[in-house]
C-alpha positions in Angstrom: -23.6 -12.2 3.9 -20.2 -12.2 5.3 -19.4 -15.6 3.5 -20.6 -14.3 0.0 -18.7 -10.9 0.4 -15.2 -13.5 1.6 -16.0 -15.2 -1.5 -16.6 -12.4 -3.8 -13.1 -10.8 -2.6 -11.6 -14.4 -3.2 -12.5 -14.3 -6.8 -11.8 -10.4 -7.4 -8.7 -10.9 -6.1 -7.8 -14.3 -8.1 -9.2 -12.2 -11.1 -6.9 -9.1 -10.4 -3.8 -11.0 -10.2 -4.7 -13.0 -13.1 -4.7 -10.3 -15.8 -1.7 -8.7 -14.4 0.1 -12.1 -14.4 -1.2 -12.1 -18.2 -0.3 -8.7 -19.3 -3.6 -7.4 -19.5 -4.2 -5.5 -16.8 -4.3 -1.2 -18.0 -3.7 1.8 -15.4 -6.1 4.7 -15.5 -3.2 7.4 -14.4 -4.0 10.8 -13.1 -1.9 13.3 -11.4 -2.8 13.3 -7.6 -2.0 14.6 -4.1 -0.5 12.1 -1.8 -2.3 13.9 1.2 -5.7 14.0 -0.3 -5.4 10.0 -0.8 -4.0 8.4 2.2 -5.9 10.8 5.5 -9.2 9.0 4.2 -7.3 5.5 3.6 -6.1 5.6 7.7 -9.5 7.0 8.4 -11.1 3.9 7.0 -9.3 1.9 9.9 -9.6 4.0 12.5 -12.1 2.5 14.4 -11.0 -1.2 13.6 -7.1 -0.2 15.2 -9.2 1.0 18.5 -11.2 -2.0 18.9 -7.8 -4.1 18.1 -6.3 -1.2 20.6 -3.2 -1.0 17.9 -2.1 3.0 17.6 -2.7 4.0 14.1 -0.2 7.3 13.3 -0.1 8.9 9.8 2.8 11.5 9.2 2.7 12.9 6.1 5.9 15.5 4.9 4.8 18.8 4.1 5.1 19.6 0.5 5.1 16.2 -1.3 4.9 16.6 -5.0 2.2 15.5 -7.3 2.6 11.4 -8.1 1.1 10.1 -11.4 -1.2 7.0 -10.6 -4.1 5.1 -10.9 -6.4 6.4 -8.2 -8.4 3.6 -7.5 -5.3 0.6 -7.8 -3.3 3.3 -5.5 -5.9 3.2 -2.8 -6.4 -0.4 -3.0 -2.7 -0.6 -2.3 -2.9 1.1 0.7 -6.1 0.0 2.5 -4.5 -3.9 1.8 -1.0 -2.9 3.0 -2.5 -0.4 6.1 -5.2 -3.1 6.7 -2.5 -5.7 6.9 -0.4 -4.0 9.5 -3.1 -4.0 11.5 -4.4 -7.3 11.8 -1.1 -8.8 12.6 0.2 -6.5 14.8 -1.2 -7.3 18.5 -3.0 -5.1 20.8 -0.7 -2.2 22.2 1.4 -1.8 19.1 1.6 0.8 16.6 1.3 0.3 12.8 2.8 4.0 11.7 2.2 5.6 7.8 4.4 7.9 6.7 5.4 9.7 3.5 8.7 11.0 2.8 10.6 12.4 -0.5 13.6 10.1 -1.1 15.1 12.6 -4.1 13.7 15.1 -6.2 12.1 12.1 -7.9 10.7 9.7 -6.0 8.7 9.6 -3.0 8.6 6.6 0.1 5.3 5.5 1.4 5.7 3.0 4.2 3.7 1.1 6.3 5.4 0.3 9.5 4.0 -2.1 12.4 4.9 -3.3 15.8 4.0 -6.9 15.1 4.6 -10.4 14.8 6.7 -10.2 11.8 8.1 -12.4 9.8 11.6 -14.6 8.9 13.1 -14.1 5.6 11.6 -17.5 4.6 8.1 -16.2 5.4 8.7 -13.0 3.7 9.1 -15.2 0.4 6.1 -17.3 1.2 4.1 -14.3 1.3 5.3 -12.9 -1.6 4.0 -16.1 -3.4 0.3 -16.0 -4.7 -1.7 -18.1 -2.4 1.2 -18.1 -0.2 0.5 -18.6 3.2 2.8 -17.8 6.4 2.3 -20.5 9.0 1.5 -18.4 12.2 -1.1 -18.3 14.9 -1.7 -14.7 14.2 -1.8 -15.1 10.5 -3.8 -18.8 11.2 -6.7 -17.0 13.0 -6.7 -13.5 10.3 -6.9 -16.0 7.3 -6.8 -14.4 3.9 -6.4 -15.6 0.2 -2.8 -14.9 0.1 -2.8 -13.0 -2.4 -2.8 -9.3 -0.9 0.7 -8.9 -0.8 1.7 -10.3 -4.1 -1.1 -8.1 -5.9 0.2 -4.9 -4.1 3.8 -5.6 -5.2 2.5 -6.0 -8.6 0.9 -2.8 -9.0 3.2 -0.9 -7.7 5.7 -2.0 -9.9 2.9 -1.6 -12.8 3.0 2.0 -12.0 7.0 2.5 -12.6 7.7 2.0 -8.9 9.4 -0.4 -6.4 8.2 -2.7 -3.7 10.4 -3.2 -0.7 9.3 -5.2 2.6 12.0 -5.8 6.0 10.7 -7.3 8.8 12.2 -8.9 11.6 10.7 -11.9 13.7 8.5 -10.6 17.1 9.2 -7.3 16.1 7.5 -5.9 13.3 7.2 -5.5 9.2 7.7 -2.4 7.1 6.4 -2.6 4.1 7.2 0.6 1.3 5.8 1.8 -1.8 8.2 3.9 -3.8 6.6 5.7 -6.5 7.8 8.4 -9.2 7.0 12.0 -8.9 4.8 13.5 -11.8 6.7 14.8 -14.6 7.3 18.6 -14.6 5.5 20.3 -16.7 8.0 22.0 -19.9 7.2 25.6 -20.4 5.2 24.5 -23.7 3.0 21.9 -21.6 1.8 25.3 -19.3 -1.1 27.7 -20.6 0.2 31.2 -21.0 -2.8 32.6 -18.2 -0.6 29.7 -16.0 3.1 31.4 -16.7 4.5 33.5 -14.3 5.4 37.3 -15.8 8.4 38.4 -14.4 
């Protein structure tokens, strides 16, 4: 069972990155709360950090504004970049998620680890579809090498940037920054929404 669901992720993810390699590939956007998406995304891993005994911390600043995204694409972003952090981060690190406004358009989601990190070399490597980094870590968490590179794609299909530092036995950040939701114009709101002043 493991083997057919390694398999089946293989040729999801060799699917994924195909149609957005091809243009094809559509975003369902919505308007959403960062903090209703990402508590349930670090709860996922909770239990996989303890056994790995890595410190999973998620700080969240109060009074983010709405994003516009695809829901489901945004998630997968997240549990592949949280997921990440853990499994190449050794046992007592920390791999910390935090959200923080940038400007009064754009918010910073980064994923910040305590592990083996990588050269700039590497970083380029993985970047790569199919790219692998050469690592004992990253030898004995094998993965299709394509987690990264689909990430970075949609993100930057939803109007955003990618950005990734890391430094070499000392950890990777990896950030997500996204565009706020447009403000509603005064024509946009229903008149029981206005405000009567």
């Amino acid at each position: 069972n493991e083997a057919a669901q390694h398999l089946l992720s293989i040729i999801n993810d060799i699917l994924e990155i195909s149609k957005i390699q091809s243009g094809r590939f559509n975003l369902d956007l919505t308007e959403l709360h960062l903090d209703e998406i990402l508590p349930p995304c670090v709860a996922f891993f909770r239990l996989q950090a303890a056994e790995a005994a890595v410190e999973l911390v998620l700080d969240i600043e109060a009074n983010i504004p709405l994003v516009t995204a695809d829901t489901v694409k945004l998630r997968q972003i997240l549990m592949n970049l949280v997921g990440n952090a853990i499994k190449f981060t050794p046992a007592g690190g920390r791999v910390t998620v935090s959200v923080r406004a940038i400007s009064t358009q754009r918010v910073r989601i980064a994923i910040a680890d305590t592990g083996i990190g990588m050269s700039p070399e590497e970083i380029a490597i993985a970047l790569i579809p199919f790219g692998q980094v050469d690592g004992g870590r990253s030898r004995k968490h094998e993965g299709t090498g394509l987690g990264l590179p689909i990430a970075k794609a949609l993100i930057e299909l939803h109007g955003g940037a990618f950005e990734i530092a890391s430094e070499k036995g000392k950890g990777t950040e990896v950030a997500a920054i996204l565009p706020f939701a447009p403000a509603p114009s005064a024509r946009d709101i229903s008149p029981a929404l206005r405000v009567r002043r």
